[in-house]
ROGU-951537 format. One record per residue (C-alpha): residue number from 1; residue in one letter; x, y, z. Coordinates in pm, whole numbers, plus 50000, padded with zeros to 5 digits. Example, Ala and Ser with C-alpha at 12.3 -4.5 7.8 and 13.67 -1.06 7.14 Angstrom:
<sites>
<site 1; 'A'; <51230; 49550; 50780>>
<site 2; 'S'; <51367; 49894; 50714>>
</sites>
This chain:
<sites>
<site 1; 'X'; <48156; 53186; 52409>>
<site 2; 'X'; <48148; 53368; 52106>>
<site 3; 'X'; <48289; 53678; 52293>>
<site 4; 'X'; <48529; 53493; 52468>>
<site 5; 'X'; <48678; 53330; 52121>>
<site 6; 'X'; <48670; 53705; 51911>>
<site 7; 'X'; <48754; 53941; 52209>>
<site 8; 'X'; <48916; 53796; 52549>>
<site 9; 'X'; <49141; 53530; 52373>>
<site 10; 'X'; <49302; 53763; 52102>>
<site 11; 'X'; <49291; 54020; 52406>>
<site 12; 'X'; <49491; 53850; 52622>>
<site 13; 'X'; <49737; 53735; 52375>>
<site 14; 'X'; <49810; 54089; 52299>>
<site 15; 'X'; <49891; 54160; 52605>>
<site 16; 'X'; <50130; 53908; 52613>>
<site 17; 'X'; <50295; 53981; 52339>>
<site 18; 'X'; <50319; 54422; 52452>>
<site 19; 'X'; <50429; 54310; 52802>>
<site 20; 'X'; <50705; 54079; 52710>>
<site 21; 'X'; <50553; 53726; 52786>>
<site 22; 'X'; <50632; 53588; 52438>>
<site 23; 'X'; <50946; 53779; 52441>>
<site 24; 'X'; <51079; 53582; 52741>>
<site 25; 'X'; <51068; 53261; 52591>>
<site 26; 'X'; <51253; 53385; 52257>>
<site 27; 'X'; <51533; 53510; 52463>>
<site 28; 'X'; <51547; 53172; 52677>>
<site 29; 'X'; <51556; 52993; 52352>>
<site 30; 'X'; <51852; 53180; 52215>>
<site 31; 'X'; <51640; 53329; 51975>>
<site 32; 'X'; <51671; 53734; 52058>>
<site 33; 'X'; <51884; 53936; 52238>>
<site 34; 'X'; <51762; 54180; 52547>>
<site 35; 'X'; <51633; 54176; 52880>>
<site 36; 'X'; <51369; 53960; 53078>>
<site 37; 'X'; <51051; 54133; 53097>>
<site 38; 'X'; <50754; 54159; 53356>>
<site 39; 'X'; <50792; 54159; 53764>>
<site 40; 'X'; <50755; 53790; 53849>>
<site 41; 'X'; <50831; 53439; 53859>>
<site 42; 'X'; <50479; 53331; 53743>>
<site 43; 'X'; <50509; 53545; 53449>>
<site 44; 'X'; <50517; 53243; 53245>>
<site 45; 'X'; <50179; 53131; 53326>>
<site 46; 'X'; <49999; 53399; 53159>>
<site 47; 'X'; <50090; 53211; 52802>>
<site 48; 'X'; <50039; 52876; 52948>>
<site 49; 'X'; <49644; 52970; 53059>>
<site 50; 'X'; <49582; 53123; 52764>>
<site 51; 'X'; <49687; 52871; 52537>>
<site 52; 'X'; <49450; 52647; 52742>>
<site 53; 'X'; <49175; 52892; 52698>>
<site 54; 'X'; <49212; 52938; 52279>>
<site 55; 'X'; <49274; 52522; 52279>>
<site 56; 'X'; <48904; 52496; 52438>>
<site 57; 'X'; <48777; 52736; 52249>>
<site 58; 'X'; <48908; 52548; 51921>>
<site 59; 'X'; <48733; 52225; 52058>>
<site 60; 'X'; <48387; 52422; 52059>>
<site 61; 'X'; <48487; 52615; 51680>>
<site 62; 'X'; <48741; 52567; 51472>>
<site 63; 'X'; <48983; 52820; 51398>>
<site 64; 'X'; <49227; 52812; 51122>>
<site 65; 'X'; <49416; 53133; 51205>>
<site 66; 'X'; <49412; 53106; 51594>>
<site 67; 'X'; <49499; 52710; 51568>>
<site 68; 'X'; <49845; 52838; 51345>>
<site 69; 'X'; <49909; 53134; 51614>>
<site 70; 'X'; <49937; 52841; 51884>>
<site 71; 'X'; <50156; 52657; 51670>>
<site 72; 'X'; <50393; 52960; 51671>>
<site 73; 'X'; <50354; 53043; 52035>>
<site 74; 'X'; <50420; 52675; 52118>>
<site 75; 'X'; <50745; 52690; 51891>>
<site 76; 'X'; <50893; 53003; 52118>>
<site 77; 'X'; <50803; 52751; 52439>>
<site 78; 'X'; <50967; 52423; 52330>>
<site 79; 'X'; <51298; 52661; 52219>>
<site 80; 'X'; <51292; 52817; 52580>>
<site 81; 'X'; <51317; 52442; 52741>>
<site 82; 'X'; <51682; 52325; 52862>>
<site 83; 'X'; <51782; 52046; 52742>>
<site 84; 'X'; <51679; 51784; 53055>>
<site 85; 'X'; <51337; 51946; 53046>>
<site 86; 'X'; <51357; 52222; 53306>>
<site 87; 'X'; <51160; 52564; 53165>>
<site 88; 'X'; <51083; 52857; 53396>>
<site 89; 'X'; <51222; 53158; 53171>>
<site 90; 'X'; <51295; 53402; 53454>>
<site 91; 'X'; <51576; 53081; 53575>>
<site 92; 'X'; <51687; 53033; 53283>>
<site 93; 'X'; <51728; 53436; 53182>>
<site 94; 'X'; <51907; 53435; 53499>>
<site 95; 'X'; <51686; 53774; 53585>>
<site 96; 'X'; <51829; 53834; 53899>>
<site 97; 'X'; <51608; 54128; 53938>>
<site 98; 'X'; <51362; 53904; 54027>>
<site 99; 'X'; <51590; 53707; 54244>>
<site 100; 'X'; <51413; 53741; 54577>>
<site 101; 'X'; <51106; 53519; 54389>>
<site 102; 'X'; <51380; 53246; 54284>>
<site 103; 'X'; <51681; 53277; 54482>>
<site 104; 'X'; <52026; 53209; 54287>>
<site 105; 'X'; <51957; 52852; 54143>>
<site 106; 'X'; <51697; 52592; 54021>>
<site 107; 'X'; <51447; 52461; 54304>>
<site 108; 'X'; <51617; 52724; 54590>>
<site 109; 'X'; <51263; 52827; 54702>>
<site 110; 'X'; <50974; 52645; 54806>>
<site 111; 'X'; <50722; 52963; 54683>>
<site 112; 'X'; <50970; 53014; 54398>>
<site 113; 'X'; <50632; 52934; 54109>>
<site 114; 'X'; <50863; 52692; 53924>>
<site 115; 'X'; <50643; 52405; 53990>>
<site 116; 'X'; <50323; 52648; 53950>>
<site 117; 'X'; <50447; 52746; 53600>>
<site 118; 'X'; <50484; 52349; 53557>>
<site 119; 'X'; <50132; 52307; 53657>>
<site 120; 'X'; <50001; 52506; 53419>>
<site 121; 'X'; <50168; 52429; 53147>>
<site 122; 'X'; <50053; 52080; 53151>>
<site 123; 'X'; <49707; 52193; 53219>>
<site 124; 'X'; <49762; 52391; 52883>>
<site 125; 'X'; <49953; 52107; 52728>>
<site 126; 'X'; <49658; 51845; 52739>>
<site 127; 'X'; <49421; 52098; 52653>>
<site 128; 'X'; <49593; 52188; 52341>>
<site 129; 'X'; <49624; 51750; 52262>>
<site 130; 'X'; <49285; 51702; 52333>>
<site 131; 'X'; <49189; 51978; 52114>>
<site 132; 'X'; <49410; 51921; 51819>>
<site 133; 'X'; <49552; 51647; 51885>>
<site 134; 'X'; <49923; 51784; 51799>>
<site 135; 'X'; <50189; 51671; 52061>>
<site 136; 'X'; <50350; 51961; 52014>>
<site 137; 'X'; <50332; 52146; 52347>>
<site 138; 'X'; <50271; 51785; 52533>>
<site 139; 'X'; <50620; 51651; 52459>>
<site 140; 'X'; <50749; 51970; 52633>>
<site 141; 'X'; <50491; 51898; 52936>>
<site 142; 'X'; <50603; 51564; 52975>>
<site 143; 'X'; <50951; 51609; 52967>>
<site 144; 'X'; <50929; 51897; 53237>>
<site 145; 'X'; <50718; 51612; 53447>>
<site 146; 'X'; <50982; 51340; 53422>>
<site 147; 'X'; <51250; 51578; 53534>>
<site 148; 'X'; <50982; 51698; 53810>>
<site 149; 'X'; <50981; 51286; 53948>>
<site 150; 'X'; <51307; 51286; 53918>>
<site 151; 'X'; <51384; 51607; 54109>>
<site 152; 'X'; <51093; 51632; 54397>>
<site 153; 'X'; <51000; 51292; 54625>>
<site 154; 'X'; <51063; 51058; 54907>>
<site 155; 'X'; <51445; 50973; 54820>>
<site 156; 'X'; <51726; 51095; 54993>>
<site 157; 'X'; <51889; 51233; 54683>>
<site 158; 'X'; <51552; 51420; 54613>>
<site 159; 'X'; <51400; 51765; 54748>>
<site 160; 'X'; <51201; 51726; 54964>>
<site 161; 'X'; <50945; 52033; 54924>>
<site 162; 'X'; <50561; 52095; 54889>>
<site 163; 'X'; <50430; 52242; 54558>>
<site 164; 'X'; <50436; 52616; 54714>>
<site 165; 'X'; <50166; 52727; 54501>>
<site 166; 'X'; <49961; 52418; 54440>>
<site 167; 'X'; <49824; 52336; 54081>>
<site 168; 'X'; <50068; 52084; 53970>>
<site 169; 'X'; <49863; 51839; 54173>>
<site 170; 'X'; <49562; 51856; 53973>>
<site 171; 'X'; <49799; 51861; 53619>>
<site 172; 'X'; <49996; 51560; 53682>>
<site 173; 'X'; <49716; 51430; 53775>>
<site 174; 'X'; <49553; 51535; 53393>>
<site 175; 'X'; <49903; 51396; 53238>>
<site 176; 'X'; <49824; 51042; 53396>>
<site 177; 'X'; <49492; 51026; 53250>>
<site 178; 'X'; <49649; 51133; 52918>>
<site 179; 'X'; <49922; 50918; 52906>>
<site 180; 'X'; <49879; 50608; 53144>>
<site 181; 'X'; <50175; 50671; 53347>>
<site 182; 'X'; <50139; 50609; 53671>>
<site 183; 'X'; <50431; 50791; 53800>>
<site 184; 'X'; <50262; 51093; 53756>>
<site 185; 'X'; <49996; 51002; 53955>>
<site 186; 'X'; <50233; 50880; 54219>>
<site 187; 'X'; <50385; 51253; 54188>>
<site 188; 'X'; <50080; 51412; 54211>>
<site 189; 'X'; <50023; 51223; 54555>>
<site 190; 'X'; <50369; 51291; 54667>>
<site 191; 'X'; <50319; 51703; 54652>>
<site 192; 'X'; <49981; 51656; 54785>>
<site 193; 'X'; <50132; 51411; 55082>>
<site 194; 'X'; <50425; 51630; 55173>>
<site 195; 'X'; <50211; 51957; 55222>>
<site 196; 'X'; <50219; 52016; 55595>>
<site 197; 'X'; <50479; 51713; 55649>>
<site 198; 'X'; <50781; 51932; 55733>>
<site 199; 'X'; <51021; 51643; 55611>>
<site 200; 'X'; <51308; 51890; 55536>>
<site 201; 'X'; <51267; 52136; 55860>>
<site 202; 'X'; <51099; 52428; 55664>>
<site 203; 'X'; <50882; 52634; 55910>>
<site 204; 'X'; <50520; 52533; 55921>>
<site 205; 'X'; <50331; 52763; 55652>>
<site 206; 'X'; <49957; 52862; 55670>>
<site 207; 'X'; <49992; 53084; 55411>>
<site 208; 'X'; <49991; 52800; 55146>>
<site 209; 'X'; <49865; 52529; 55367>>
<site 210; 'X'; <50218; 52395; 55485>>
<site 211; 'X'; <50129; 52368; 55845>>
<site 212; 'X'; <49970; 52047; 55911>>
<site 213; 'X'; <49905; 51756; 55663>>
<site 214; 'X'; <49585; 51774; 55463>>
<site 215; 'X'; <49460; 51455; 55663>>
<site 216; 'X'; <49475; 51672; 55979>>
<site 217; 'X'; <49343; 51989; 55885>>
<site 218; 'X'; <49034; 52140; 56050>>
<site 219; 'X'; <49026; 52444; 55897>>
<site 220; 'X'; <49057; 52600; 55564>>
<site 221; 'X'; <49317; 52896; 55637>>
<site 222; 'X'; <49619; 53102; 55430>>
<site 223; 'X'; <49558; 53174; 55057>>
<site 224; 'X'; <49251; 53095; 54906>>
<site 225; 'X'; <49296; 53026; 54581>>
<site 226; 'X'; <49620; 52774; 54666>>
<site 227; 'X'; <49416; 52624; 54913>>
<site 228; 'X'; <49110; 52535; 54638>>
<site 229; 'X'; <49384; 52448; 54409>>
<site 230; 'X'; <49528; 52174; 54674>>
<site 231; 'X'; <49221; 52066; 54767>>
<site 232; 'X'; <49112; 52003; 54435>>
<site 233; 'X'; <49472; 51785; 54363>>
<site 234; 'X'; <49404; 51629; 54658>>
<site 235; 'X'; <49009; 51533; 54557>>
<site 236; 'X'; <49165; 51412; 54192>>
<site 237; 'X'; <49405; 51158; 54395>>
<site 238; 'X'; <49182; 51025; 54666>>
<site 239; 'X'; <48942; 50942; 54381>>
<site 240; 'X'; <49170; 50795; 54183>>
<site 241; 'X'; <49318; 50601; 54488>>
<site 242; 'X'; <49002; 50583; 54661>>
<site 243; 'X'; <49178; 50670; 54955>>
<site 244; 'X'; <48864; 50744; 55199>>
<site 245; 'X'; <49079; 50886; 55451>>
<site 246; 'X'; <49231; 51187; 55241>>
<site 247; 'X'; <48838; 51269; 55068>>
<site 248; 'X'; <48714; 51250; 55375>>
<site 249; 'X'; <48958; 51534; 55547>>
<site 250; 'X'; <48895; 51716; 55168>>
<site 251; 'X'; <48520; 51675; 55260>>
<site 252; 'X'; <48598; 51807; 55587>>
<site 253; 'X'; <48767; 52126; 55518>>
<site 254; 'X'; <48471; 52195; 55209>>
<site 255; 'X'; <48231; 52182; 55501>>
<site 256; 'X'; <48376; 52451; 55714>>
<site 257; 'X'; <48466; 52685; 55401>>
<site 258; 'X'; <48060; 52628; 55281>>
<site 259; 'X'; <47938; 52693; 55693>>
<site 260; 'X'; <48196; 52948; 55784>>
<site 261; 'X'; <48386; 53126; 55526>>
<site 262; 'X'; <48168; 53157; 55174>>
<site 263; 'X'; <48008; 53457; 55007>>
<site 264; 'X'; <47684; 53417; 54900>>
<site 265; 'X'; <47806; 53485; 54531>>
<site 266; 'X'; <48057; 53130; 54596>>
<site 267; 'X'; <48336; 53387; 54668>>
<site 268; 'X'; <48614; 53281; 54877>>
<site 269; 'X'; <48889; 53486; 54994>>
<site 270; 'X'; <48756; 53744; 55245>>
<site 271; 'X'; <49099; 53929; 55317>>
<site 272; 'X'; <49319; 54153; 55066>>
<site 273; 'X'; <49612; 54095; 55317>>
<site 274; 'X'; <49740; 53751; 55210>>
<site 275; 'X'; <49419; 53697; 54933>>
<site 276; 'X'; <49322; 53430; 55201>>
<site 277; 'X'; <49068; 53298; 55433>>
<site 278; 'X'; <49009; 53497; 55792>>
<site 279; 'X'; <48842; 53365; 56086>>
<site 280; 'X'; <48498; 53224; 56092>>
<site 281; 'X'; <48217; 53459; 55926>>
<site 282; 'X'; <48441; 53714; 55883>>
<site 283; 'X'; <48274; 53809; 55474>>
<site 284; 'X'; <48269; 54190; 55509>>
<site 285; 'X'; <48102; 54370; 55203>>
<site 286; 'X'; <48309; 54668; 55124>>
<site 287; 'X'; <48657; 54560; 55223>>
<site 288; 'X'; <48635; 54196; 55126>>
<site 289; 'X'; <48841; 54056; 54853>>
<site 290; 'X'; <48692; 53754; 54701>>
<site 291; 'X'; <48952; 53680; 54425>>
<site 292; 'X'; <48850; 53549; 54035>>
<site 293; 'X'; <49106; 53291; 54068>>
<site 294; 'X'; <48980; 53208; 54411>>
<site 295; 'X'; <48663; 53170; 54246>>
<site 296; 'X'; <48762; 52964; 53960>>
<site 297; 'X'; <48956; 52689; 54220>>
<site 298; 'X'; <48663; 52679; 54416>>
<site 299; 'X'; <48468; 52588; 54046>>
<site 300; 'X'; <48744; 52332; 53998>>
<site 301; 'X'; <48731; 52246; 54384>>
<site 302; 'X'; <48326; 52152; 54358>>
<site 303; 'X'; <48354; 52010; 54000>>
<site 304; 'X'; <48571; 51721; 54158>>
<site 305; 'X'; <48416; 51655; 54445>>
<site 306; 'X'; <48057; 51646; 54230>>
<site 307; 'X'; <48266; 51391; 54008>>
<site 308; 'X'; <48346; 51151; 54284>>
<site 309; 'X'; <48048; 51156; 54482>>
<site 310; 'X'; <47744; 51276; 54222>>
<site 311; 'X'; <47636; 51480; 54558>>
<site 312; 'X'; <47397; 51798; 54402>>
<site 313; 'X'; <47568; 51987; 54678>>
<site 314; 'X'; <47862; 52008; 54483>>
<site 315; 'X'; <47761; 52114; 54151>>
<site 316; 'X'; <47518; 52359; 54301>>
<site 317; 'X'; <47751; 52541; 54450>>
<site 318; 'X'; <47983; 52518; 54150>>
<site 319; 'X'; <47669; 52674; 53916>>
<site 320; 'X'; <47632; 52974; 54214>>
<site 321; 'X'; <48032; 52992; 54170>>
<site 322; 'X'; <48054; 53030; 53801>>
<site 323; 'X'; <47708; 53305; 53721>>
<site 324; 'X'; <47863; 53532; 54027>>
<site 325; 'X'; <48163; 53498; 54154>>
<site 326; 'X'; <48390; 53401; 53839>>
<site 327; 'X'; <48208; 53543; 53548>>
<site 328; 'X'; <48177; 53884; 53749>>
<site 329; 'X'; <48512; 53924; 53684>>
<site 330; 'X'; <48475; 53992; 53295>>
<site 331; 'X'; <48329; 54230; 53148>>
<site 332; 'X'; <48033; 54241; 52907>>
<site 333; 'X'; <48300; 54340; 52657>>
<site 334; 'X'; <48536; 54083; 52741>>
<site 335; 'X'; <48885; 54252; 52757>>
<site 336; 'X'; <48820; 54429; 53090>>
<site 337; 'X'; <48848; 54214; 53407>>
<site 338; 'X'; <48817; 54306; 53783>>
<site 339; 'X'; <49145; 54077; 54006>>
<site 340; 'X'; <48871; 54142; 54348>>
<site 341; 'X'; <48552; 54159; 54351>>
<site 342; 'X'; <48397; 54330; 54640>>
<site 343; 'X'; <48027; 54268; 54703>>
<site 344; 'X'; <47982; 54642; 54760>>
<site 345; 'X'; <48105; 54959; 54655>>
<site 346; 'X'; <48049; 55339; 54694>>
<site 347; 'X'; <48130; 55372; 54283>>
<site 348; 'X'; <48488; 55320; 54245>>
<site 349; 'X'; <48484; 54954; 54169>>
</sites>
């Protein structure tokens, strides 16, 4: 922890700050002049996950300096937002370089990351709250998320689209229990209802889960870590709904990723093409790809099912997740970090 508050946090803020990710939000606030910076959509995120990091670590120990560095990061994200609450900086830059992520307009593409940047900025949001307890960055969250329920649902005047990349599921989901508001839980069951529904004739997706709804699902397939992330949104609002027929398809598809399709380190993820699943006991050593991310959603995956059910299944599996699947993935040092982690290597990993 100690590491992790003197090295990795201050690390990765640096980075954001040499590679542009501050930047971005100045110059969507109006508050510089230049280009957008960085080569995607999700770019935004970076910020977001850290803040959520440094906002834990402040919960554990108490740091004057870093806790005034968030205040000034936060003030570059609440000048980026548009005034009814949208905020995705690459949109709002109008970088059309990176056009073929987000099309011409607001909401053009289902994989577009707007509504992943949303996620995790309200993951980073009530971190932040529950750490400080400034509202700060959470009045920016929850003005995103009531333009979100206004924009994505059921109505004919709405979009009708899937999350994409899911992690807005499991945030909403952390706004609700912050605020109250049920809406957002209702939201949070709407993206996790429409996956695989096909309301507005997209083609089905297995990439990112979009082929069949979650209550019909067999199989875990397509992207690993969006499909621990869904799975996990979907665990938060069959608890909280205690809908038995969505946890038990959730249940379902955790048994045939722990009998068919997990590492013995908790990896998940066994193909670089697509960072996703491949058929049944397919977990090659050398060539496999095993993804931190993927191995932090399946931590987040197990953590809620070990929540809802107090199974030691669940947690055990987290434990075997977290000591060597998603700590492998930093360093001793703690500003060096591996993106795969192969269970086997001839030296140059």
């Amino acid at each position: 922890l100690e590491i992790n508050r003197t090295v990795s946090i201050p690390s990765a803020f640096y980075q954001s700050e040499i590679n542009g990710r501050f930047d971005n939000f100045a110059l969507a606030g109006g508050l510089m002049e230049g280009e957008h910076q960085g080569d995607f959509s999700f770019d935004d995120t970076d910020p977001y996950k850290i803040i959520e990091g440094a906002s834990y670590s402040l919960a554990v120990k108490y740091d004057p300096a870093l806790d005034a560095y968030l205040d000034s990061v936060i003030t570059l994200i609440a000048a980026a937002q548009e005034e009814d609450g949208y905020l995705t900086t690459c949109v709002t830059n109008r970088c059309t370089r990176l056009s073929g992520w987000w099309g011409s307009s607001r909401w053009e593409r289902v994989n577009s990351h707007e509504l992943y940047n949303c996620g995790h900025l309200y993951e980073a949001a009530v971190a932040h709250y529950k750490a400080t307890g400034k509202r700060s960055l959470l009045e920016v969250a929850l003005r995103n998320a009531d333009l979100i329920c206004e924009v994505f649902g059921p109505g004919e005047e709405q979009i009708h689209y899937p999350s994409g990349h899911p992690i807005i599921e499991m945030a909403l989901v952390k706004l609700y229990r912050v605020t109250g508001d049920e809406k957002y839980l209702d939201q949070a069951r709407y993206f996790v209802d429409e996956a695989g529904r096909l309301t507005n004739g997209r083609s089905p997706g297995i990439y990112s889960q979009d082929h069949l709804p979650i209550v019909e699902q067999q199989e875990v397939v397509g992207h690993a870590v969006r499909a621990a992330y869904l799975f996990s949104g979907a665990a938060d609002v069959a608890s909280l709904q205690q809908d038995s027929v969505l946890f038990n398809a959730v249940s379902r598809l955790w048994n045939n990723m722990v009998a068919r399709k997990l590492y013995i380190t908790g990896g998940i993820g066994s193909r670089p093409q697509g960072e996703g699943f491949g058929p049944d006991y397919e977990l090659n050593n050398f060539n496999n790809y095993c993804e931190t991310c993927a191995a932090v959603a399946n931590v987040f995956w197990n953590h809620r099912m070990f929540l809802a059910t107090g199974e030691a299944k669940y947690i055990d599996l987290l434990e075997r997740t977290l000591y060597n699947g998603l700590v492998a993935g930093v360093s001793l040092s703690g500003d060096k970090f591996f993106y795969d982690n192969p269970l086997a290597s001839l030296g140059g990993h």
